[in-house]
C-alpha positions in Angstrom: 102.5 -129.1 11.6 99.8 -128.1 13.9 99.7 -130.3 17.1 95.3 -129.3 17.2 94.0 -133.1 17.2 90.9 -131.5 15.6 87.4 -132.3 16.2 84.5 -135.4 15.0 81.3 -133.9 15.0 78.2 -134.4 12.9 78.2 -132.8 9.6 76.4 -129.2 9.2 75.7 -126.9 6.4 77.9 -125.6 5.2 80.6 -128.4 5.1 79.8 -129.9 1.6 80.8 -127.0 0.5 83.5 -126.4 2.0 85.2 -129.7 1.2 84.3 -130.2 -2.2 86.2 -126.9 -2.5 89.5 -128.3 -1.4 89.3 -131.9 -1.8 92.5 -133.3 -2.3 93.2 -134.7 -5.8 93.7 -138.0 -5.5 90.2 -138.0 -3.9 89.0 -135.8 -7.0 90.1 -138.8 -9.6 88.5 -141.4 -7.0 85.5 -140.1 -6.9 85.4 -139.7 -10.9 86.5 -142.9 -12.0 84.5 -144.8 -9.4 81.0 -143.4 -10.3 81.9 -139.8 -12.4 81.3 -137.4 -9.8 82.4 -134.4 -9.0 83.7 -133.7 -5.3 80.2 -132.1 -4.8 78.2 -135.0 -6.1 80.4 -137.6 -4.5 79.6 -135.8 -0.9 76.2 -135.4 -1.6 75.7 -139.1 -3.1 77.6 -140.7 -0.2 75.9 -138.4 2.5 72.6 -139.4 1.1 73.1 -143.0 1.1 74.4 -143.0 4.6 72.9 -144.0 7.9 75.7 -142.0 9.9 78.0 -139.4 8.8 80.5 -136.9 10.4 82.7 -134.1 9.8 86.5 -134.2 11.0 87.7 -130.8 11.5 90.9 -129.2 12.4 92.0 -125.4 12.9 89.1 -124.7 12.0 89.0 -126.2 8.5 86.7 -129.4 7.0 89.3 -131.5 6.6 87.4 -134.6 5.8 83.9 -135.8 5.7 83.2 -139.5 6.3 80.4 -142.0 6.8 78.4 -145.5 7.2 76.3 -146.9 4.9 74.5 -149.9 6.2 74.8 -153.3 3.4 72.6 -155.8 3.6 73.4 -158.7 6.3 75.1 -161.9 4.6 72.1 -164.6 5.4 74.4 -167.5 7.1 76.9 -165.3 8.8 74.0 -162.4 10.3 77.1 -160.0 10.7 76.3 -156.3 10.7 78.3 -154.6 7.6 78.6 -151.4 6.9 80.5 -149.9 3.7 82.6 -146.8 5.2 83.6 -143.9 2.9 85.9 -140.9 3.3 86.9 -138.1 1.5 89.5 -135.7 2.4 90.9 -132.1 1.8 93.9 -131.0 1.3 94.3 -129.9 5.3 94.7 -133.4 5.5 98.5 -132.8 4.2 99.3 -130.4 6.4 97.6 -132.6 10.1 98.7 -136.1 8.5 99.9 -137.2 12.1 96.3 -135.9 13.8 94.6 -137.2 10.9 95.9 -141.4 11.3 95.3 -140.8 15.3 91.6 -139.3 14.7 91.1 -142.1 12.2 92.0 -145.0 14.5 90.2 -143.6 17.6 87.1 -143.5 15.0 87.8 -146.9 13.8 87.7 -148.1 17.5 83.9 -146.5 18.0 82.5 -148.1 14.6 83.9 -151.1 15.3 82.1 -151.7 18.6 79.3 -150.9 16.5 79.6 -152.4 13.5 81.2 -156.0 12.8 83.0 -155.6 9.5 83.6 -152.4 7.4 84.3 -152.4 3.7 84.6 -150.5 0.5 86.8 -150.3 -2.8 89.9 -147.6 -3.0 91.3 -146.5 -6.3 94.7 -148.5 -6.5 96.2 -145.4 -8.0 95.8 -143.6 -4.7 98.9 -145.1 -2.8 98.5 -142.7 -0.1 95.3 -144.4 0.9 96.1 -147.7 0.4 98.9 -147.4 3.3 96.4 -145.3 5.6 93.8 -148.3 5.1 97.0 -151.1 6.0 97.7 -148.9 8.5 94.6 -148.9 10.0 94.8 -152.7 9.9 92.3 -153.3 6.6 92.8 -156.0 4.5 93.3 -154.7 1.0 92.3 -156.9 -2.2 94.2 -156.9 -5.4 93.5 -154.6 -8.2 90.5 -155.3 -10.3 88.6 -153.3 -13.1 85.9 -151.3 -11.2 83.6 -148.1 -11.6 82.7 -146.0 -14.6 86.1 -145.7 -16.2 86.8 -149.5 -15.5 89.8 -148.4 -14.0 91.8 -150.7 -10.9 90.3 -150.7 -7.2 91.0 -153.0 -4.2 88.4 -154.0 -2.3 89.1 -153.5 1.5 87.8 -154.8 4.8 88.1 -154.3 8.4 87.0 -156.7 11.4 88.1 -155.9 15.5 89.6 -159.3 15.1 91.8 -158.2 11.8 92.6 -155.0 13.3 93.9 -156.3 16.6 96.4 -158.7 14.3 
């Protein structure tokens, strides 16, 4: 394992590309069963919808794209929520260590921004359930979600939930 940290910088060309390209697999079947996309489409869709994005890069490699997209404000509670995606390639594997302490110091920074982060992950994909507990989300039961009606856990995030 590689001790580089890796870099968090905006996304460039060039990056969808090179991601979609070595995407890991579990991301692959995500990405299909939640809306049918292919790793190209998924990046595309999600960087599109997004009001801020950014590249994770180590050695050298994309190892994982990731973004914000803003949600509409619940009406009694005025909290800012934004729905925060990932995808990762399979660089991931081989900087797992760098990869959880990159993710936590970027979960610090959108949390001083953001008051609750949220999403659905593909139950199947055990690998990112425990990164999301580990990051100190709560994570939902399974329920029938996405094109192929298949089980995903909604997940959350708060400072206070985090700091439990």
């Amino acid at each position: 394992m590689v001790a580089d940290a890796g870099t968090v910088r905006a996304v460039r060309p060039g990056d969808v590309e090179a991601l979609a390209a070595t995407m890991r697999a579990e991301d692959v079947a995500e990405v299909l069963a939640s809306g049918g996309y292919s790793p190209r489409e998924a990046l595309e869709v999600s960087l599109s919808m997004s009001c801020e994005a950014w590249t994770w890069e180590v050695g050298g490699e994309v190892a994982a794209v990731f973004g914000i997209v803003e949600l509409p404000r619940p009406s009694l509670l005025g909290a800012r929520v934004g729905g925060v995606w990932a995808l990762t390639g399979t660089a991931v594997h081989r900087h797992r260590k760098a990869f959880v302490r990159a993710s936590r110091r970027i979960l610090t920074v959108l949390l001083s921004r953001w008051d609750v982060l949220t999403n659905a992950v593909d139950a199947r994909y055990t690998g990112a359930v425990r990164w999301l507990e580990a990051l100190g989300a709560v994570v939902g039961p399974p329920q029938s979600m996405g094109v192929a009606g298949l089980p995903f856990r909604l997940f959350y995030v708060t400072q206070e939930v985090q700091h439990v």
